[in-house]
N, C-alpha and C positions, 0 to 999 in steps of 0.2 A: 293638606286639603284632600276630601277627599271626592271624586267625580263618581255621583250614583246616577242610573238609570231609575226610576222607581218604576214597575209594575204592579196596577191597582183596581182592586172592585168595588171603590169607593162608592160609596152612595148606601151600602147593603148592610152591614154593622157599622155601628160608629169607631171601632179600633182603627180603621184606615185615616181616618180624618184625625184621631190624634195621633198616630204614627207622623201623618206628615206633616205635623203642628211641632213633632219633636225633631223634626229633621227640618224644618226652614229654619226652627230656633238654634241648631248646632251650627258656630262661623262654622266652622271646618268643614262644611258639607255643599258641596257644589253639587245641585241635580240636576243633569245634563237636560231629563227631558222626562216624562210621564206619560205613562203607556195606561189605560183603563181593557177591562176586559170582565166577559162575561154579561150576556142580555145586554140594558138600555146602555153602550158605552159611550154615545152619544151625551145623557146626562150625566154619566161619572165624570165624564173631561169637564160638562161645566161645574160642576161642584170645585173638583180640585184645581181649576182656573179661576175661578171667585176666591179659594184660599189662599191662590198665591199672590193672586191681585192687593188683598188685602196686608199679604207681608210686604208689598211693592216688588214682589219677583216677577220678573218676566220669563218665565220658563216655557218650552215647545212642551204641548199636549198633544195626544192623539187617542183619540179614537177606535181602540184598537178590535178583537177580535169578539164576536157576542158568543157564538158557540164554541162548542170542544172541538178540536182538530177533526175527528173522523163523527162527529153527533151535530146537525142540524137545528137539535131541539133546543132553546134556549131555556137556562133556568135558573135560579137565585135572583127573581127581576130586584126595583129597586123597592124598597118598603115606601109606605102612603107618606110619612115621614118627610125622607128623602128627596123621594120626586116633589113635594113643593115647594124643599130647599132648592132644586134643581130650576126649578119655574122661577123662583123669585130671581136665580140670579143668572135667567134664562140672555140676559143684555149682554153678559159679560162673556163675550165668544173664545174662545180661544181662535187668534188668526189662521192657523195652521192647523184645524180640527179635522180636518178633509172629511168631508160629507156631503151626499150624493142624495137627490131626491126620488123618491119611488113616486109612479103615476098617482098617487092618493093625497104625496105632495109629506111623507111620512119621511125623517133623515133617517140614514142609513151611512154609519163608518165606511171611510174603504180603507181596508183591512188592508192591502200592501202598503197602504203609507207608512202607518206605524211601524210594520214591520221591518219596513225599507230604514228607518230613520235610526231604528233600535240600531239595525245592523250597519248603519253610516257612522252612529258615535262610537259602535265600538271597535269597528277596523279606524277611523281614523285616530284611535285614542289608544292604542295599542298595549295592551298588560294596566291600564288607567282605570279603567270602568269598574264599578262596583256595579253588577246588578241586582237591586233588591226586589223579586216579588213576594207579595203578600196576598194576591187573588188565586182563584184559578188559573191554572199554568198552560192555557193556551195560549198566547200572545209568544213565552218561552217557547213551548214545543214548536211550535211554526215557525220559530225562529231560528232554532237550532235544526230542524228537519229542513226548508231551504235556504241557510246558508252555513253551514255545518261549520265551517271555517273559524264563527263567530266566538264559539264555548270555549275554546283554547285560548283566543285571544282576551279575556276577561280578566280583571286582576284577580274577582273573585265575584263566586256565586254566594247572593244570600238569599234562603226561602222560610217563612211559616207555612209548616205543612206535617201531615201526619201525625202517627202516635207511635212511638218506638220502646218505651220501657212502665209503661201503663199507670194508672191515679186509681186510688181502690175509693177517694170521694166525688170523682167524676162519676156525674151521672148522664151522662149522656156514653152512647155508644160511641167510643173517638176508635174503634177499629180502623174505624177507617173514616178519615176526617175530611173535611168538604172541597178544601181545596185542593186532595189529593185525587181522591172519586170523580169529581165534576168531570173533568177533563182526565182519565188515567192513561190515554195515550200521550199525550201530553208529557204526564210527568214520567213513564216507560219514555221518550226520548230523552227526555232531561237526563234520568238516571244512566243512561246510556250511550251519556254525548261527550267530550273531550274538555271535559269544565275540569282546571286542574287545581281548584283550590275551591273549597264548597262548606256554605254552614247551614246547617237547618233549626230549628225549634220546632217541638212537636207539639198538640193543643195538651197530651199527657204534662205537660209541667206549664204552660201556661194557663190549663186551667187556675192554678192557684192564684192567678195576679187578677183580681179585679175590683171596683169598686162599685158602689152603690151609685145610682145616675146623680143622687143630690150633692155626693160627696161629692164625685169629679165634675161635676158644675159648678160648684164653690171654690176650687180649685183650679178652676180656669182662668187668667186674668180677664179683666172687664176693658181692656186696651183694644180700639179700632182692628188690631191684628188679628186677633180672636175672633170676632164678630163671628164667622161664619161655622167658626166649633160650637158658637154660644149657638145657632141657630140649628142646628143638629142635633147637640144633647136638649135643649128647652124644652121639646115636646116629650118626650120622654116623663118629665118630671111631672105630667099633666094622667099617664097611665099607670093605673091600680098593680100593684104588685111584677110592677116591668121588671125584668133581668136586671144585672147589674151589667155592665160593662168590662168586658175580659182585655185583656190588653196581650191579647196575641199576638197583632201584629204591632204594636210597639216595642214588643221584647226583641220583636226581630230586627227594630231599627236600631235600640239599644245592642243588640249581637254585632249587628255591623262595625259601631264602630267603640265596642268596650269588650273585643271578647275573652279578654282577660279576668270578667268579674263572672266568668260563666266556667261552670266544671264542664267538661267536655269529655264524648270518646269519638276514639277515630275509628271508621272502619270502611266498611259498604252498606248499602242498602239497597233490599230486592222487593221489589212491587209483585202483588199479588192483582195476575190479570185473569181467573177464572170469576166466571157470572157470577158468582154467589159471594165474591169475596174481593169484588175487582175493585182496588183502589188502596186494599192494607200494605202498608209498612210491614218490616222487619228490619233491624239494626244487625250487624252483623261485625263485630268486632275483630278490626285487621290494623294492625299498626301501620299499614302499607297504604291502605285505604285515603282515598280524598275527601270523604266526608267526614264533617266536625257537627258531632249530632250534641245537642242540648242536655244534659242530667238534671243542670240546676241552676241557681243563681244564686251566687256566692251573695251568705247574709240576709237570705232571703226576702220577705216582701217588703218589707221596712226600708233595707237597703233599696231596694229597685226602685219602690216608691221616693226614695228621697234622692234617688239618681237621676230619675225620668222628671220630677220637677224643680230640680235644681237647675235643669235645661229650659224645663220651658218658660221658668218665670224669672 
């Protein structure tokens, strides 16, 4: 069994919400608790509290950080989508949300709980904890900045983040990929905090995992459990030439606990903090090294795909 934290921006792609459609569906996956972060985190906890309601989990939610550690500004809010999945299943509170009213009568996280909570299950869980993020890495960075204690204590770090050895079919600029940029102080602690066992996936090889919105809506089961992934991808299948669905952060849930079907190298990795370039990766291969960075996935997308829903159905 395994005991994860999850850290999440659910609400903002749909890959978060089947990441953690494939982690309720894994028995071996105890999730101690659920941290949301970046802009509205107040509606990411009720999304992923309506999903777990629906698997019958009762998991602690929080509320966690809206901005980057040292940037005020908030941004990646949630899509029109999202937020009226958010509304619809605005009843289903999480008990332990901790939110505070502003005079206009607007919620507002408080941002120590979360943090407080992260770092309660993982000193009392001691070498147990998986921490899996998959958002922006400010809820981590504030977490390892104060109570530093926590990164050593983890059994193991897992993150989607970055681009480390490049896709020549990606068309998007993944230099530097959103959940490393958004918050790059953030992830400069991470890189630089006392985590002694660590894996990442870059969007360079996750770009190649995705499917069409119709496919992976047909491939959803139609079981109560579901309900709230079917209410997430639906609208989608209503907009003219919509994206397809990357499964970035499900690889990463898969990494967690199969990272045997993954080719891996070990080494370092140095963050790129000038203006012009702040938030890029570089892998840096050191056998000595704690991070286990992504190359591939053994057997490629066929494999994956018949890995990832062999779990969820």
């Amino acid at each position: 069994m395994e005991k994860v934290w999850l850290d999440t921006d659910i609400g903002t792609d749909s890959d978060d919400a089947v990441a953690l459609a494939y982690l309720l569906c894994r028995k071996e996956c105890d999730i101690m608790g659920i941290s949301t972060v970046t802009a509205d985190t107040v509606a990411r906890a009720r999304i992923a509290n309506a999903f777990c309601k629906a698997f019958g989990r009762d998991i602690p939610i929080y509320a966690g950080k809206r901005t980057g550690i040292c940037d005020e500004r908030e941004s990646m809010g949630l899509t029109f989508i999202h937020r009226a999945v958010s509304e619809k299943y605005r009843c289903i509170y999480p008990e332990n949300l901790n939110v505070e009213k502003t005079p206009s009568g607007d919620e507002l996280p408080i941002v120590p709980a979360a943090i407080e909570a992260m770092r309660d299950c993982i000193v009392n869980n001691p070498g147990e904890i998986v921490l899996l993020a998959i958002g922006p890495f400010s809820n981590v960075g504030m977490l390892f900045a104060a109570y530093p204690e926590t990164a050593p204590l983890l059994k193991k770090l897992v993150m989607m983040g970055g681009s480390f050895f490049g896709n020549e079919r990606c068309t998007w600029d993944i230099e530097r990929e959103c959940n490393m940029m958004i918050d790059a102080e953030s992830s400069h602690i991470i890189f630089n905090s006392g985590v002694k066992d660590a894996y990442i996936v870059g969007v360079d090889v996750t770009w190649d995992y995705r499917l069409p919105s119709e496919k992976l809506y047909e491939l959803v089961p139609k079981n109560e459990q579901f309900r709230v992934l079917r209410d997430i991808l639906q609208p989608r299948l209503e907009i003219p030439n919509v994206d397809p669905v990357w499964f970035h952060d499900p690889m990463a849930a898969v990494l967690l606990f199969d990272p045997e079907n993954f080719e891996l190298a070990t080494g370092k990795i140095l963050l790129d903090m000038t203006p012009d370039m702040r938030g890029k990766t570089t892998f840096v291969p050191d056998d000595n090294g704690i991070w286990k960075v992504v190359k591939s996935y053994k057997g490629g997308e066929d494999a994956f795909f018949g890995h990832f829903f062999s779990v969820t159905r």
